[in-house]
N, C-alpha and C positions, 0 to 999 in steps of 0.2 A: 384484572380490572373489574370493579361493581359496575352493575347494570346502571343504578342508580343510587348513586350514592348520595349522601346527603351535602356532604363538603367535597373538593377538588382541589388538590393544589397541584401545578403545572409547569415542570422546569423551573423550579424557583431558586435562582443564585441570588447571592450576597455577600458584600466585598466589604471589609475595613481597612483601611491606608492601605487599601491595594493588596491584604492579605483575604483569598478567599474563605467566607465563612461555610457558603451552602451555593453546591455548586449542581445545579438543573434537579431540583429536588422532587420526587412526585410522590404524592401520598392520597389516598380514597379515604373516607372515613361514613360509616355506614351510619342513618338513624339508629339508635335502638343498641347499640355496640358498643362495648368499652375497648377503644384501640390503645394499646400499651404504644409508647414510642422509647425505644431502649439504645443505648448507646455509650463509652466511654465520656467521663467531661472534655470536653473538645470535640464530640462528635457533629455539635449544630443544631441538637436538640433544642436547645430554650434561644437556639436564634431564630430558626423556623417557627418555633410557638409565637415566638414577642410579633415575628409578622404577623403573624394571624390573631393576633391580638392587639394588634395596630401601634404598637410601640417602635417595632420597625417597618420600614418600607421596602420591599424587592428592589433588586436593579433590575430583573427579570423574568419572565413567566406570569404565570397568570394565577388565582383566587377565585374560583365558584363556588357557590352556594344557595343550595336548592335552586339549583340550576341555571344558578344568574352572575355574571359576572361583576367582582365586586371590588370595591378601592377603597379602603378603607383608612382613614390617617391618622387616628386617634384610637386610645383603648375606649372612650367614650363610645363613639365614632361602633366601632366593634361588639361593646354591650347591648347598642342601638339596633343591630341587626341579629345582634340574639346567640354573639360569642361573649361567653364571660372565660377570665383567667383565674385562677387563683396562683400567685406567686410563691417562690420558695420564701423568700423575704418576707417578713411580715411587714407592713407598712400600714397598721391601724391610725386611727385619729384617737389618741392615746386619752384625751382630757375630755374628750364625748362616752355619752354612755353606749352599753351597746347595742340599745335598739336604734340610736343615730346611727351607729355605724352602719348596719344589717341594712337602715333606711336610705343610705346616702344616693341621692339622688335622682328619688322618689318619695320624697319625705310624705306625709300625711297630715294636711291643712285641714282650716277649719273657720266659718265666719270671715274670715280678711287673709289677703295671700300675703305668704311670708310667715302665717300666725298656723306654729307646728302642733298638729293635733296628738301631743304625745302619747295617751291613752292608746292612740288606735296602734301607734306604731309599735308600743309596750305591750300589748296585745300577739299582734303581727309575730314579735322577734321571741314571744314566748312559746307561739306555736310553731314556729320553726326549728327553734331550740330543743322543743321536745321531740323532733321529727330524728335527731339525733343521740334522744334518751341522753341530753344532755344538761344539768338540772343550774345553769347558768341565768342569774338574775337581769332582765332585760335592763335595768336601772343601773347597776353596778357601772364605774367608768373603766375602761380599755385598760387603764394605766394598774389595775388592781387586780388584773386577769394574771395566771402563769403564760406559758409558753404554749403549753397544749389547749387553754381554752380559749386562748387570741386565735388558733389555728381552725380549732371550732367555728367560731363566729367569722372568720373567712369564708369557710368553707359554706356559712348559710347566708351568706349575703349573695353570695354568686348567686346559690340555688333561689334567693328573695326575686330575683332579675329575670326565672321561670325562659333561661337558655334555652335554643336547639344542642348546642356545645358550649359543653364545660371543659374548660383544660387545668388538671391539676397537678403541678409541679410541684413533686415530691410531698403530698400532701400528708402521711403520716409521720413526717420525723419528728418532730414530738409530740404524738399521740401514742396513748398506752394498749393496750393488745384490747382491752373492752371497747374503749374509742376508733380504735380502727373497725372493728366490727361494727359495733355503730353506723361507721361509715358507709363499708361495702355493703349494708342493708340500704342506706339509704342509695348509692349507687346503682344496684338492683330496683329499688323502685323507680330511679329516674332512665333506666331503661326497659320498664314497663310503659313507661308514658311515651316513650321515642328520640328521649335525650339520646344523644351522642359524647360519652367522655371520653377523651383524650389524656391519659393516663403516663404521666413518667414516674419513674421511679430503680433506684439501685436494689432494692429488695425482691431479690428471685422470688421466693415463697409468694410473695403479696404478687406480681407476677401473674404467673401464674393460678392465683385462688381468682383474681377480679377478672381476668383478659378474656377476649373475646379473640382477638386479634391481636399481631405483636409484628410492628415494621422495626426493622434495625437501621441503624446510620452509623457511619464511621467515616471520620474525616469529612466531614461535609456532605459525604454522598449517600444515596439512598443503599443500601445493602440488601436487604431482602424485605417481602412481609409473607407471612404464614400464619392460617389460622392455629393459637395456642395450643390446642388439642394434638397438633403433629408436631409438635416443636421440643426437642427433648431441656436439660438445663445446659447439659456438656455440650450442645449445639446451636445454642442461645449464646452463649458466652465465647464461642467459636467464629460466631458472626462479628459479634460485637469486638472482638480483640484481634480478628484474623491470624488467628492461630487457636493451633489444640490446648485448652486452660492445661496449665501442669497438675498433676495430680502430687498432690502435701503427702509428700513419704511419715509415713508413723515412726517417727522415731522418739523411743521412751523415754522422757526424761532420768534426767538423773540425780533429782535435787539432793543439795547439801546440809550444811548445820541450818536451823533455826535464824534468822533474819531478820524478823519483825515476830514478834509476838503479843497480841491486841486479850486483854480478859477483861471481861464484865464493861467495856466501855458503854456509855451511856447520856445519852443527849435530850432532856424531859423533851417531847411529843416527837423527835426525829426517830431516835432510835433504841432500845433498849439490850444492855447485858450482852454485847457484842463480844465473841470471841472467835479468836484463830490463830494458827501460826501460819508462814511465809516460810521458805527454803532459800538460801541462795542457789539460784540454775531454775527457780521453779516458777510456772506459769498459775497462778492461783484466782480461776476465774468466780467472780460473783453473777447472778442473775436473779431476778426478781421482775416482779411489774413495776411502773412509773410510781413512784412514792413508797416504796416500797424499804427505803432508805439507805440504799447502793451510794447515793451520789454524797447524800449525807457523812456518809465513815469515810470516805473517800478526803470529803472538805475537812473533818476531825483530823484525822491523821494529818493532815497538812499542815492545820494551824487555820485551816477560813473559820469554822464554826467549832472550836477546841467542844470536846464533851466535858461535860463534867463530873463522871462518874469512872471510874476504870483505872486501869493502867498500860501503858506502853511503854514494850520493851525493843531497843535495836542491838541486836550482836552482844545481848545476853543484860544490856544494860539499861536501867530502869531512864525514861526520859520525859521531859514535860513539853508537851509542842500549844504552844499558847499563840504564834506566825507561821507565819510562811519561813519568817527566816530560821527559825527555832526547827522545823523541819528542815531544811538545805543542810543545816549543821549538824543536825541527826543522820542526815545521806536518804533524805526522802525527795524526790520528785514528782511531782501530779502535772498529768496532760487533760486538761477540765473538758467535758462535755461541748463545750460552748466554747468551738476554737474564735471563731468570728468576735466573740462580747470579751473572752477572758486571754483568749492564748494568743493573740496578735495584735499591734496594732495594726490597722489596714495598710494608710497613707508610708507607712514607714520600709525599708529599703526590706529585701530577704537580710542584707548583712546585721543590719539596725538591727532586727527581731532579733537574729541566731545571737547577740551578743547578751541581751536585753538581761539572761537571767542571770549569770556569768558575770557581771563588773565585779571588781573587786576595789576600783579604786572611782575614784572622782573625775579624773583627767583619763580621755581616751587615747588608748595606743592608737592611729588611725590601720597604721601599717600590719602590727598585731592582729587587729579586729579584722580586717581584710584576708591575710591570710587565714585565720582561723573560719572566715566563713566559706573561702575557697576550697579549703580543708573537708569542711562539713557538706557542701555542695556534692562536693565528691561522692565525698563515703556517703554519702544517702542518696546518691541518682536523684537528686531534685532539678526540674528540669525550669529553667529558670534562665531569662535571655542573661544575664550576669547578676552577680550581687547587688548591684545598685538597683535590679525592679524591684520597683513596688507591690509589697508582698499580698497587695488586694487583687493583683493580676494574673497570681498565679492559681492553675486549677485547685480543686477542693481537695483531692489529695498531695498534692506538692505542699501547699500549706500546711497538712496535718504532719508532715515531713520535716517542714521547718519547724514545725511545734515538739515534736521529739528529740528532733536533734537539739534544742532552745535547751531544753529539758536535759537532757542529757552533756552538755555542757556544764553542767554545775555537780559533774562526775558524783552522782548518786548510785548507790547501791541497792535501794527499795524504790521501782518505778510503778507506779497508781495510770493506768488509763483510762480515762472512763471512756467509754463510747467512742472507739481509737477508729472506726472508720465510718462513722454517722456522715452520712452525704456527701458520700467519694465512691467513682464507679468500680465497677466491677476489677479492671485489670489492677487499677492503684488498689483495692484493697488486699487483692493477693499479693502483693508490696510490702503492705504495711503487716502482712502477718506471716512475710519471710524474715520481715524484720525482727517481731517480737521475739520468733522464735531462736533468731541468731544470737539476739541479744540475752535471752534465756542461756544459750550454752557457754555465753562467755562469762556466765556467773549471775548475771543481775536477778534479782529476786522480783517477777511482775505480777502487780494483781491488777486485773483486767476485766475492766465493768462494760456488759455488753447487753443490749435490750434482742440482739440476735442469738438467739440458740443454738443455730447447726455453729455460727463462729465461736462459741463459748467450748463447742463440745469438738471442734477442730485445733483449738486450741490449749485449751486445759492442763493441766497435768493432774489438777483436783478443781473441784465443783463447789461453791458454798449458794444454793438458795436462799432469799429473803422474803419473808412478808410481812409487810405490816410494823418495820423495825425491827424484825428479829430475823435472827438467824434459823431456820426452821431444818436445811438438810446438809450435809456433808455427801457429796457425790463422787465417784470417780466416772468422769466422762467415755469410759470405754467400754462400763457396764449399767448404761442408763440411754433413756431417751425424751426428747422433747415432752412428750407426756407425762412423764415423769415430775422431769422439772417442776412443766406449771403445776399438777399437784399440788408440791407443796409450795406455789407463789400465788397461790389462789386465794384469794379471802374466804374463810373460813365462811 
């Protein structure tokens, strides 16, 4: 326990229809500290945040801060006393630019109230912006930003709000390895000043490099906190899963013929002169930095964004993939980056989804469909109250779950992943890459785009780097490393 700490939470449970979420939870969090809060999805992690960020309310225990006890009932309510959140969600004001945004609810008047002194505020959100060496135009609107620079301007609106605590859920998933660095500079300086962040995230490495502190939670309960310095990863993960992580036996592949064969593919400003072949049995991972044009060859071969340069070959045979459907009938499947926008409807059942890719006709079997998702439920351990939830409520790896198995319903022979466990904990992703690897032995040919390195180089069977649209290195993952890699994904 801190002498004095800056925040206190105190026995804090919390019940949904009677299901406990966080049951007598206690947490210290020091000025001037980055406390990591680490956990499986399901641990209580982002339900104990949303308290203390006033979205929910305790049944019980208590909220201190700097020493006073606090009730807070709103995320307003919360910013007001100097907790800001930043969400995994993005939830911008899409048709504002983004110095309103960064301004929202401190705008900057002038002569008559109401009357927004935009200058100053375009000012304000320039020098913010630059605080993250991030070269984003304060006038530009939300709705014209990517992914990673909507995340940006999250992350500086909070900092605009000049917090005791900042809580950041999952704040680099899509941001590129320069922008996260960016970040944890800026990080470091707001625990220069005495900020306290509050840090979740599945990314060991990141982890590790920002923490100060690292409490664990599992099943709703507090589990341990230890300062990061005595915390090893295989003991980290131990807490977190309540068991010893299994150790990924090496076992060699053994790829077969030829499967896919990509030359000279080419997409004017995505990508250029793209070549590779593919195994059947074989794991063929890509890496690169963000824009690096991974996701691009990825959408080509599929048929989102066809190239127009090149040629592609399946099982020796020359082919033209111009859809999505024109791929399915080639025996291509893609599992996209973006399961939430591309690979699920939410509202829709787990069976609804698993069928989605799969019709073949007009008219549904009901019976068929049912069984077949019973089937797949199965074979892929998706944990799920039955087929008829809706697929928005189940954790972020169960869904990536259904998104494979979705995919693999339309009995493909070349499966595309990109980013196969972006924002799924720790135990689902060693899941999801017992999976690839099973599915690699029973033949399937996987190429497997991943922004995490030690996964690219634990999974592998060969290595292809990107920068910049091209293809810069051919690797084997057993006689290379991290260093390596970036190398050649580095802009020149």
């Amino acid at each position: 326990m801190l002498p004095n700490p800056l925040l206190q939470l105190r026995n804090v449970s919390k019940s949904f229809a009677g299901v406990k979420a966080l049951e007598e939870v206690r947490l210290d969090v020091e000025a001037g500290r980055v406390h990591a809060l680490m956990g499986e999805n399901g641990a209580g992690k982002s339900t104990l945040m949303k308290i203390l960020g006033g979205l929910h309310q305790p049944d019980a225990g208590e909220i201190r801060f700097k020493g006073r006890r606090i009730h807070h009932r709103s995320p307003h309510d919360a910013l007001r006393l100097g907790i800001a959140m930043i969400h995994q969600e993005l939830l911008p004001f899409r048709d504002l630019s983004v110095a309103a945004n960064i301004g929202m609810g401190r705008e900057a008047t002038r002569w008559f109230p109401g009357w927004l002194d935009h200058g100053a505020m375009n000012r304000e959100a320039t020098t913010l912006l630059s605080r993250l060496g991030v070269p984003i135009e304060p006038t530009r609107r939300m709705r014209e930003l990517g992914v990673a620079e909507m995340q940006t301007v999250e992350i500086v609106k909070a900092l605009a709000h000049e917090a005791s605590v900042i809580i950041m859920d999952e704040p680099t998933t899509a941001l590129s390895e320069r922008e996260v660095a960016a970040l944890f500079d800026v990080i470091r300086e707001l625990k220069q000043r005495g900020v306290a962040v509050i840090y979740i995230s599945h990314k060991m490495d990141e982890i590790f490099r920002i923490a100060d502190t690292i409490t664990v939670m599992r099943d709703g309960h507090h589990v341990a906190t230890r300062p990061a310095a005595e915390l090893a990863e295989r003991e980290l993960i131990r807490l977190m899963v309540g068991r010893d992580p299994a150790q990924r036996a090496a076992v060699p592949g053994n790829p077969g013929a030829p499967v896919l064969e990509v030359r000279g593919l080419t997409l004017p400003g995505r990508f250029h002169d793209v070549s590779f072949t593919l195994r059947r049995g074989e794991i063929l991972g890509v890496g690169g930095l963000m824009g690096a044009g991974r996701t691009e060859v990825a959408n080509a071969l599929y048929g989102l964004a066809p190239a127009t340069v090149g040629e592609i070959r399946v099982a020796g045979k020359t082919v033209r993939i111009a859809s999505p459907a024109d791929a399915l009938k080639a025996g291509i499947a893609l599992v996209t980056e973006d399961r939430k926008r591309f690979g699920l409807v939410p509202r829709m059942s787990v069976q609804q989804n698993l069928s989605l890719a799969s019709m073949r006709t007009r008219w549904i079997d009901r019976r068929a469909e049912a069984a077949v998702a019973d089937d797949q439920i199965r074979k892929f351990s998706i944990k799920a109250a039955g087929r008829d939830q809706p697929v928005v409520n189940l954790s972020g790896g169960n869904q990536q779950k259904v998104v494979i198995a979705k995919a693999l319903l339309t009995e493909p022979e070349i499966l595309i992943l990109d980013e196969p466990t972006r924002g799924i904990d720790v135990g689902a992703k060693a899941e999801i890459h017992s999976l690839i690897s099973r599915l690699a032995r029973t033949g399937k040919a996987i190429l497997v785009i991943s922004s995490e390195l030690p996964e690219l180089l634990s999974l592998s069977d060969r290595l292809l780097v990107m920068r910049e649209g091209e293809v810069t290195a051919e690797l084997d993952p057993l006689h290379t490393s991290q260093e390596e890699i970036m190398s050649f994904a580095m802009p020149l």
